[in-house]
N, C-alpha and C positions, 0 to 999 in steps of 0.2 A: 882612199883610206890607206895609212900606213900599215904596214907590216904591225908591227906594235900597238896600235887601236884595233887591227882585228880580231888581234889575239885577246886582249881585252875586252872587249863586247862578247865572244867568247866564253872567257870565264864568267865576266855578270850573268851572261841567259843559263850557263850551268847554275851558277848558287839561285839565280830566281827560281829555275826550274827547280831546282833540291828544297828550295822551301817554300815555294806552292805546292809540291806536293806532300811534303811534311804536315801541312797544315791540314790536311782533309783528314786524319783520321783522330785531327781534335775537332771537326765540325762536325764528324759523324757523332760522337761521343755527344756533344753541345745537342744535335738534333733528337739523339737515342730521351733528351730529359720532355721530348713532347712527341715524341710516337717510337715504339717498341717494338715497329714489323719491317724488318730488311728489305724485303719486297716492296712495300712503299716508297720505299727512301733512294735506296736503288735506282725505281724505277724514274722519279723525280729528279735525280741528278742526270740522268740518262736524256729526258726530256729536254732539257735546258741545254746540254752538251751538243745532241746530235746535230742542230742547227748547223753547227758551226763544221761539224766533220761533213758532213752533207756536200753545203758550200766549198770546201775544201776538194772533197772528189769530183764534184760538177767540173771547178774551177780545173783540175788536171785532167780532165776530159775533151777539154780543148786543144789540148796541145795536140797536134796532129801529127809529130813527132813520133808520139811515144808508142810504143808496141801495144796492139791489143791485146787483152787477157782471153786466155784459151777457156775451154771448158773446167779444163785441170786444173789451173790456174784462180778461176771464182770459186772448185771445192775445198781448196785449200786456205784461203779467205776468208770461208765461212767457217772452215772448221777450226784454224785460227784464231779466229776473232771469235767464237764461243768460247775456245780452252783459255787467250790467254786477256781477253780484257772481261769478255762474258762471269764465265766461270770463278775465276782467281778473283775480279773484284766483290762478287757476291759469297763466297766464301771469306771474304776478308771483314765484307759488312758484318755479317754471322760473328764471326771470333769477337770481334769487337764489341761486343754483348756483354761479353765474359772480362774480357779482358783491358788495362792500359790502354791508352793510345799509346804511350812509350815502350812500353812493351809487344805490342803488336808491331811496331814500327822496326823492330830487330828483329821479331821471328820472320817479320816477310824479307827483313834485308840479308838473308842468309841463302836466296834462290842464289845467287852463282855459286856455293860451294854445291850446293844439289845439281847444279848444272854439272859438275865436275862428276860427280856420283853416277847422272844418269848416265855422261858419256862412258863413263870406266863401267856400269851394268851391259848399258844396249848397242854401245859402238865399239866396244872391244879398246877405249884410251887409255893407256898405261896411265896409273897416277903415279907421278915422282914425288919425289921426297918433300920438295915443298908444299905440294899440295896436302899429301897425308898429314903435314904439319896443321897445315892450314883448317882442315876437317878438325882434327882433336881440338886443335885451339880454340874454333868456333864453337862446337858443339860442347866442350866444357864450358866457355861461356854462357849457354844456353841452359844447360844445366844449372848453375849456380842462379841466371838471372829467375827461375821456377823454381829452386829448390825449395822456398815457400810454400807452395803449394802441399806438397807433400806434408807438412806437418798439419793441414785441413785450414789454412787461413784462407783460402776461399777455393773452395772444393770445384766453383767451375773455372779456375783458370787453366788448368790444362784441356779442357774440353777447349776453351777460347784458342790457347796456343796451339791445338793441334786442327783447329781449323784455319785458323792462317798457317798456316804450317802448309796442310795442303794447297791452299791458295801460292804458297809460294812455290812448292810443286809445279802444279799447271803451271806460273807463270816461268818457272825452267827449262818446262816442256816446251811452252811455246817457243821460247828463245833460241834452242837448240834447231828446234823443226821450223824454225821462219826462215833460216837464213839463204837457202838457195831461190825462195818465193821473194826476198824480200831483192835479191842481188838481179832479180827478173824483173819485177816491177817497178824499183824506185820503193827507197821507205818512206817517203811521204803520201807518195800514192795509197801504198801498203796498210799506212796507218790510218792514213783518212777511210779506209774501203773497210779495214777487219774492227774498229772502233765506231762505225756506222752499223755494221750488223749486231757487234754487241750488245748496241745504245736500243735497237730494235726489238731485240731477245730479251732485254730486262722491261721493255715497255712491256712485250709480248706477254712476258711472265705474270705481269702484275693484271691484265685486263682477263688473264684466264684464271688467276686465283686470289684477285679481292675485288669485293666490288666497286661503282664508280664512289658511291659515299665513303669510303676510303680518304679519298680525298677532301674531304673538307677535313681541315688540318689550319690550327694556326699560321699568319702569315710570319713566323717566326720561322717555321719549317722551311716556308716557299724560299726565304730569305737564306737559308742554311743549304739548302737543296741548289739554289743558283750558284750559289759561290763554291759549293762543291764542284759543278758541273762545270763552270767557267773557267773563276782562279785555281784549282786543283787538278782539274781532268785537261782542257783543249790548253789552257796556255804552257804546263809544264810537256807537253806534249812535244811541241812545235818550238817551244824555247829546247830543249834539250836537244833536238833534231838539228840545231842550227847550231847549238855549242859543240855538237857533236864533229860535222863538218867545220868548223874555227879551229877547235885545239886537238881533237881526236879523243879516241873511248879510251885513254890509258888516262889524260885530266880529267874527263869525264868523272869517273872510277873514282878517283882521289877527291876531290870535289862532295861526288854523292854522298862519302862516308860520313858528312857532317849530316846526311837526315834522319836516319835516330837520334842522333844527340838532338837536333832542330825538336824535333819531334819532343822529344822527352821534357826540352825544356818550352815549349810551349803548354806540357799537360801539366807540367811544374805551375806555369805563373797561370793558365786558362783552368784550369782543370784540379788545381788545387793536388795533382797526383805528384805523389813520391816514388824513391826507392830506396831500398836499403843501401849499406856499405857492400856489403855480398853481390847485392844484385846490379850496383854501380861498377865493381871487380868484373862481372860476368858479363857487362854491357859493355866494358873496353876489350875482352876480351873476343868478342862477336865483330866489332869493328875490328878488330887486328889481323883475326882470318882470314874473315872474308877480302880484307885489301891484301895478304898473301895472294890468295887467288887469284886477284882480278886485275892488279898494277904489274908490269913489267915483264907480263906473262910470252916467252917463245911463244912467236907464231907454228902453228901446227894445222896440217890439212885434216879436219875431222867431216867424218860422212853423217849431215846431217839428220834427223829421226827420220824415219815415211811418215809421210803425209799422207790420209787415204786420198784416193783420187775416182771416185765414184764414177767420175765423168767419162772411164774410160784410158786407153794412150792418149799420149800429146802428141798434137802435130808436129811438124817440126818447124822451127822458129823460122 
């Protein structure tokens, strides 16, 4: 394969990936019109998914290769894989109640500039100028795109936006706190391991608080719950993983910025949802931050979050 087809297959698995996953949070919306419990939904997409991350850990468990994981090493996994697939996607189900799919699709794509935040709170990283740019920029755009709200057009969208909002939190957190477990393991390992626990944690959820008749549910849902789980969750997963290694996280980056817009204009022609002029103004203004942030960024040695590590010191490698 040439130089110039790899980098092209590359960029194709980055835009698949950018819009398989754009599209899940018009299927959650599509599923919200025949059942109205996150927990449910959740946990169904979770059920269809895990197969496949399962498979995928088994399958790198053969490699005899690879280093084994310490005790430290599976508490971090698991606590991973609760804060940022666990957590962050079930608070994103939640928002999306309230809110858009186009619009939720911008308040979650705002975690790097909180990335930026959390490091300049807990790691002591200087923000520079671009960055500070980058924040006002963003977060005016975030304002204008909710400034609606405020006048009582629909009183739960800020409850919505400020649950994805969290959701995009956790998933900052996690990003920040993966990256020494992730440079130890292999990220595919990594993913396949903390997106099997999560996939477990939302089963777990749902068999401890609803019951099995829950489940009978239109096979419209079963329909909308696979494609969640499948074309949304494992393929953008492992397409993005592979784009990532082709062209690097700086195309990556530039790439991804089309999934709000993706997003937006799927809840346009799917979903029949609009937005104002203001909150179109606020939604370029969110993509222009955030790619301040995250394209062309000095590399810099920053000390990842702590990880708790229950299990104990680590051996040594």
């Amino acid at each position: 394969m040439t130089d110039s087809s790899y980098r092209a297959w590359g960029i194709a698995l980055a835009l698949a990936g950018v819009v398989s996953f754009s599209f899940r949070p018009i299927l959650i919306k599509l599923a919200y019109g025949y059942v109205t419990d996150p927990v449910t939904l959740i946990a169904l997409r979770m059920v269809f998914s895990l197969p496949f991350f399962v498979a995928m850990a088994l399958w790198l468990r053969r490699d005899s290769a690879r280093t084994a994981l310490t005790r430290g090493d599976w508490w971090s996994v698991l606590f991973l894989g609760f804060l940022g697939y666990y957590l962050a996607s079930f608070l994103d189900f939640l928002g999306l109640q309230y809110i858009s799919a186009g619009v939720g699709r911008l308040v979650l794509f705002l975690y790097p500039t909180i990335t930026v935040l959390l490091s300049a709170l807990f790691l002591g990283k200087r923000v520079n100028a671009r960055e500070l740019v980058a924040l006002i920029v963003s977060y005016t755009g975030l304002a204008l795109v909710l400034a609606h709200a405020f006048g009582g057009d629909n009183r739960n969208l800020l409850l919505g936006a400020l649950l994805v909002l969290g959701s995009a939190v956790c998933y900052a957190v996690y990003l920040v706190s993966s990256s020494q477990v992730v440079q130890r393991i292999g990220s595919i390992r990594f993913t396949a391991y903390a997106t099997s626990v999560a996939s477990v944690l939302c089963i777990a959820q749902f068999l401890l608080l609803r019951p099995l008749s829950a489940l009978d549910l239109p096979p419209q849902v079963y329909g909308l719950a696979a494609a969640m789980g499948v074309l949304c969750t494992v393929l953008p997963v492992f397409m993005t993983s592979e784009a990532l290694k082709r062209i690097g996280a700086n195309q990556v980056a530039i790439i991804g910025a089309a999934g709000p817009v993706t997003t937006i204009f799927f809840g346009w022609v799917g979903l029949e949802e609009s937005m104002t002029l203001v909150q179109i103004a606020g939604a370029v203004l969110v993509l222009a931050g955030v790619l301040l942030v995250t394209i062309n960024q000095p590399k810099a040695h920053v000390r990842p979050l702590p990880v708790p590590r229950p299990g104990g010191p680590r051996r040594p490698q």
